[in-house]
C-alpha positions as CSV (number, residue, x, y, z in Angstrom):
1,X,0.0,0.0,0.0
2,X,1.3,3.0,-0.7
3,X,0.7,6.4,1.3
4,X,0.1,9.7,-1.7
5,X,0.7,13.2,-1.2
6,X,-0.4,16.6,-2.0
7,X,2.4,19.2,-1.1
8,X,3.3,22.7,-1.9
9,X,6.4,23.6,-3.1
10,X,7.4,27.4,-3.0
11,X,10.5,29.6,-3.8
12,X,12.1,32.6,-2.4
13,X,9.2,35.4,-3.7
14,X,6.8,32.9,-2.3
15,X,5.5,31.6,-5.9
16,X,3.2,28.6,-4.9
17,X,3.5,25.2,-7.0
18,X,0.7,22.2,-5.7
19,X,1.5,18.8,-7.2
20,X,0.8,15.2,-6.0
21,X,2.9,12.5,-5.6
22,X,3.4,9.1,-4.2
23,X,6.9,9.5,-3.5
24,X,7.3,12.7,-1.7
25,X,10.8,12.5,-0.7
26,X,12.3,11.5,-4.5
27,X,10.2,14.8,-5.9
28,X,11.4,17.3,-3.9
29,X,14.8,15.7,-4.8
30,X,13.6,16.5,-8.5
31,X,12.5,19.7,-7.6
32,X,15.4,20.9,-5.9
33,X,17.9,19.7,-8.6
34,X,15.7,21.0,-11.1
35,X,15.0,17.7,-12.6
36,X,11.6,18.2,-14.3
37,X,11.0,20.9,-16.9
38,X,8.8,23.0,-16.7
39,X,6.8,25.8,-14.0
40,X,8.6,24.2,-11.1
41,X,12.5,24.4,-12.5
42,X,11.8,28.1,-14.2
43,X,10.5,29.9,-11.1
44,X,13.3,27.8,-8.7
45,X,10.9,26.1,-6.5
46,X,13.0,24.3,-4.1
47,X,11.7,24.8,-0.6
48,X,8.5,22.3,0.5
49,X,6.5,24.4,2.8
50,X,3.1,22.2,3.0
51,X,2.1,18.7,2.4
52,X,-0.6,16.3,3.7
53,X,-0.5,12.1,2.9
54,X,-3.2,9.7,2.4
55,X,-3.7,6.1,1.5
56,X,-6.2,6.8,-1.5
57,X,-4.8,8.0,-4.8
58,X,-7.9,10.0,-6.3
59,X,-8.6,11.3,-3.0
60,X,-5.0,12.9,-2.9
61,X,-5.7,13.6,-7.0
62,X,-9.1,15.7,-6.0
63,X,-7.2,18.0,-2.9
64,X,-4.7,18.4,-6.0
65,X,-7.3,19.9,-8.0
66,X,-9.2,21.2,-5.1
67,X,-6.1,23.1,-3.8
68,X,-5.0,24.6,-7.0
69,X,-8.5,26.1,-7.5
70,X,-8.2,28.3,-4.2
71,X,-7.1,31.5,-4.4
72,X,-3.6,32.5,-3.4
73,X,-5.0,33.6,-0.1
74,X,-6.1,30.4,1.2
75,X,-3.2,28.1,-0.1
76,X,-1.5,30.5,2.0
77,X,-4.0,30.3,5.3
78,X,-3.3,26.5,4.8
79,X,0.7,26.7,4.8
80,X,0.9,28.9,7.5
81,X,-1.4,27.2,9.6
82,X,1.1,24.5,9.9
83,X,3.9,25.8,8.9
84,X,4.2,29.6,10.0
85,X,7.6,30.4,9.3
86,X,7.5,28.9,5.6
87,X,10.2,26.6,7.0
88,X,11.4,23.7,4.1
89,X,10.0,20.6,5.7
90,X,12.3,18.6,3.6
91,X,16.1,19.8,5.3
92,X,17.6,17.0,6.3
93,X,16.0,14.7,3.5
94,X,18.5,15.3,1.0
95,X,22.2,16.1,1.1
96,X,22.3,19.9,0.7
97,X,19.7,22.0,3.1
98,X,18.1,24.8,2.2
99,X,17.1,28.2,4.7
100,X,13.7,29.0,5.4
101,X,11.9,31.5,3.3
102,X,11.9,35.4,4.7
103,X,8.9,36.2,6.8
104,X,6.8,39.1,5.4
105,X,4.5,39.3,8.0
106,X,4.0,38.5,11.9
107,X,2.5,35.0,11.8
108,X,2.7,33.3,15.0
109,X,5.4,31.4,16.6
110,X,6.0,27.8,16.5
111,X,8.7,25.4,16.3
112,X,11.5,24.8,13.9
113,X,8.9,22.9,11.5
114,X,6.1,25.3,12.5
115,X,4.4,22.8,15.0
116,X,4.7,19.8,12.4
117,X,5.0,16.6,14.0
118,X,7.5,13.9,13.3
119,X,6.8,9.9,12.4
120,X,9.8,9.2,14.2
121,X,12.1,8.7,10.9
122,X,13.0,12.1,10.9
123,X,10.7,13.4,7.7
124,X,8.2,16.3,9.4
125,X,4.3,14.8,8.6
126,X,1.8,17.3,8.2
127,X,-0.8,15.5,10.4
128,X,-3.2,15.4,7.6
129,X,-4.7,12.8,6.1
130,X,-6.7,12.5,2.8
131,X,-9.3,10.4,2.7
132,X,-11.7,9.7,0.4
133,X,-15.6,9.4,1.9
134,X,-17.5,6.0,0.6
């Protein structure tokens, strides 16, 4: 069984990028190194500031879509709710680490992944799960 996620990748002028994947770790990696073509590699996205994981693949598919419909405003509500200093969740997954994005505005204090819990293997977890209602 495999476990998909929606995340949000985001550069250093806060440009917002949601995608879904069911290897989170390996396309950040891609991200980062610039590895896919396209919207992601142009406009440097390279620091993950949100993701959430579930076990269903079009529920994960439909918060894609759902997410990229929002307005800027309320992709940004979501991030900050979990992560308030736009920390990248993903330091320590790869070799090189990356610093977390500037703060424009006050937004709460929190810890160094903005209150994001751990699984215990060291890789932050959103606490949200996707799941799809039968």
């Amino acid at each position: 069984m495999y476990d998909y996620y929606v995340y949000v990748m985001s550069n250093e002028s806060r440009m917002l990028y949601v995608g879904v994947t069911n290897e989170l770790e390996q396309r950040v990696f891609q991200h980062k190194h610039k590895l896919i073509p396209g919207y992601t590699s142009r406009y440097n996205m390279t620091h993950l500031v949100y993701f959430e994981s579930g076990s269903d693949i079009l529920g994960a598919i439909t918060r894609e879509k759902q997410m990229k419909g929002w307005t800027r405003s309320k992709k940004v509500a979501l991030i900050e709710a979990m992560n308030p200093r736009w920390d990248d969740l993903s330091v320590g997954w790869v070799r090189e680490e990356t610093k977390t994005l500037p703060l424009r505005s006050a937004t709460g204090q929190g810890d160094r992944h903005g209150g994001v819990q751990s699984k215990g293997d060291g890789k932050p977890t959103a606490g949200v799960r996707v799941t799809r209602n039968e």
